[in-house]
C-alpha positions in Angstrom: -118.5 196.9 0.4 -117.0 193.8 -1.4 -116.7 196.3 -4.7 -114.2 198.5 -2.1 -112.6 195.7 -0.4 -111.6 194.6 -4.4 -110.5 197.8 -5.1 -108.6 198.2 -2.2 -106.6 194.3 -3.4 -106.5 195.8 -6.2 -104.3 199.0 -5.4 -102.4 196.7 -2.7 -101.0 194.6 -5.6 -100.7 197.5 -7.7 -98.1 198.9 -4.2 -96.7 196.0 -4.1 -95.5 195.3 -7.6 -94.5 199.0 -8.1 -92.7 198.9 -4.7 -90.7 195.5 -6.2 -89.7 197.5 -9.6 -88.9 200.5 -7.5 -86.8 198.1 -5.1 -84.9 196.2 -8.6 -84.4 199.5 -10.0 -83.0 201.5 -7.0 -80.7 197.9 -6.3 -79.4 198.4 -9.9 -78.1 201.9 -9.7 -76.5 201.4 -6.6 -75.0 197.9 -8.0 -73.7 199.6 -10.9 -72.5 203.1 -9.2 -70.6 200.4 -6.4 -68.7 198.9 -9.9 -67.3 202.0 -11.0 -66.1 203.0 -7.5 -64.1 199.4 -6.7 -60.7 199.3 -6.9 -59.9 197.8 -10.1 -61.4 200.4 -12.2 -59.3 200.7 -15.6 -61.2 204.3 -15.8 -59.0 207.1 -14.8 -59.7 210.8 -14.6 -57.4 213.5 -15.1 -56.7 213.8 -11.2 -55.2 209.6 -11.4 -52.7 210.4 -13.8 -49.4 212.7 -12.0 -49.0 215.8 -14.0 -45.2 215.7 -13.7 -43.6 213.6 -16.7 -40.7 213.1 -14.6 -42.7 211.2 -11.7 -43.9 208.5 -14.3 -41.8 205.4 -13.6 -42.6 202.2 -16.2 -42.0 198.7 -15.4 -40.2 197.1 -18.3 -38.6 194.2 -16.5 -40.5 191.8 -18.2 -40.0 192.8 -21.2 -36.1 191.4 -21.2 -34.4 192.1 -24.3 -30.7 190.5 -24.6 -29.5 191.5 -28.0 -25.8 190.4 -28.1 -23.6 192.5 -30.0 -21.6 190.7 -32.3 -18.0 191.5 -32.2 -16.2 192.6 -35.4 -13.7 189.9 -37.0 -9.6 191.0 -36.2 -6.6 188.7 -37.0 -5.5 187.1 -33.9 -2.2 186.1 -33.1 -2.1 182.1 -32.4 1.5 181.8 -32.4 4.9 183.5 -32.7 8.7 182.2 -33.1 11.8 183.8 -33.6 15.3 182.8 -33.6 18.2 182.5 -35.9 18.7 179.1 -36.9 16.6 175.8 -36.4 13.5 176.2 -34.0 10.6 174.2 -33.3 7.6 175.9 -31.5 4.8 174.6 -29.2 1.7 173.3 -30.5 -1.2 175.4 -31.2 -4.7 175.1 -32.1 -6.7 176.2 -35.5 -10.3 176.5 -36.1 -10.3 175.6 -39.7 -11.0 179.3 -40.5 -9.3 182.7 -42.5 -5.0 181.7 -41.7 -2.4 183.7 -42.4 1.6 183.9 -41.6 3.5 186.9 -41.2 7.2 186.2 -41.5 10.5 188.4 -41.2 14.0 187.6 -42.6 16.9 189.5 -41.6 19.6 188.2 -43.8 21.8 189.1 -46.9 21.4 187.1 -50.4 22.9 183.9 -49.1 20.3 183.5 -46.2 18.0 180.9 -46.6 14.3 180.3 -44.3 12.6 177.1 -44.0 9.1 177.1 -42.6 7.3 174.0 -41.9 3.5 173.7 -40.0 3.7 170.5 -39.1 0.8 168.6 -37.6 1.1 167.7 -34.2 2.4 163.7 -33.7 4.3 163.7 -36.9 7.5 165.2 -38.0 9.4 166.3 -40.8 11.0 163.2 -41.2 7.9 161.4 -40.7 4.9 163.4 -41.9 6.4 166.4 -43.7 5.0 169.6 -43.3 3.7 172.8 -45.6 7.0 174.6 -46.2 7.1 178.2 -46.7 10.8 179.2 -48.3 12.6 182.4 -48.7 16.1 184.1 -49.3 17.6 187.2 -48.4 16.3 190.3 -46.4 12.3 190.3 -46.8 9.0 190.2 -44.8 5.7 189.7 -45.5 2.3 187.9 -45.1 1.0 184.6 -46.8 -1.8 183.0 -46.7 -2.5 179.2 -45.3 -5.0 176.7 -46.1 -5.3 174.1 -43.1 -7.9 172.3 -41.6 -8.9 173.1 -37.7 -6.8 170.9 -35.2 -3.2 170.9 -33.7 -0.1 172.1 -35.3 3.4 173.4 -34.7 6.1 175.3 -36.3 9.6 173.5 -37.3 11.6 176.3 -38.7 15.3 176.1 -40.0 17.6 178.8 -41.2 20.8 179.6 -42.5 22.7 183.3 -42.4 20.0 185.1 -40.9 17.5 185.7 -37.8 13.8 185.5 -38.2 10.5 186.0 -36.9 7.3 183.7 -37.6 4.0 184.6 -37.0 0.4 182.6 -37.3 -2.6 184.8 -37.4 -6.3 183.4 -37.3 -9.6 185.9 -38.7 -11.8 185.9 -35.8 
């Protein structure tokens, strides 16, 4: 009787630790079956993706791309002054950069133009200025060398009517 009653221990452990594997086992596969069915599965079938390209909509707006398009370099006009004898313009601004003048004479050969860019606070009597000089009928372009800040024009002519014009490469 005691060899059966060991025996019978013997088997009851033997249920009871198969029964806990079983248990862990079983509790494994459902743990890991539950993981691939949640929510925030990266795994997608055929069926999650729409078959229609034209239903796809992407979300870029994080990805913010400001490229700004440079614009291409023109001659601006900064100033222009006509007239036909002595003029003196309003002050206007350089940047130090590319500077040209486009002038016209309207004259005959004993016409005379005076051009002066004078900087502004001074004045020809006091400061000078860069003159630009011409005679007769002509137009044309020049090109000036001055450094950025605040200028005007002091023109003076004789015999003829004229137009002056300062263009900056920008």
């Amino acid at each position: 009787m005691a060899e059966s009653k060991m025996s019978s221990n013997k088997n009851s452990n033997r249920n009871i630790v198969i029964g806990v594997i079983v248990g862990l086992v079983v509790g494994i596969i459902i743990g890991l079956s539950g993981a691939n069915s949640g929510t925030n599965s990266t795994n997608k079938t055929s069926s999650d993706v729409p078959s229609d390209s034209s239903n796809v909509q992407i979300d870029d707006s994080d990805k913010t791309t400001t490229k700004e398009v440079e614009k291409p370099k023109t001659w601006q006009t900064v100033t222009t002054l006509s007239g036909d004898n002595k003029k003196i313009g309003d002050t206007f601004q350089l940047t130090g950069g590319k500077t040209r003048m486009i002038y016209t004479v309207d004259g005959s050969s004993y016409s005379a133009l005076y051009v002066y860019i004078v900087d502004e606070g001074d004045s020809l009597e006091k400061g000078g200025g860069s003159s630009i000089i011409t005679a007769a009928d002509v137009s044309g372009e020049t090109n000036i060398v001055k450094s950025a800040g605040s200028y005007y024009l002091d023109v003076s002519s004789s015999n003829t009517s004229w137009t002056v014009t300062i263009e900056e490469y920008k």
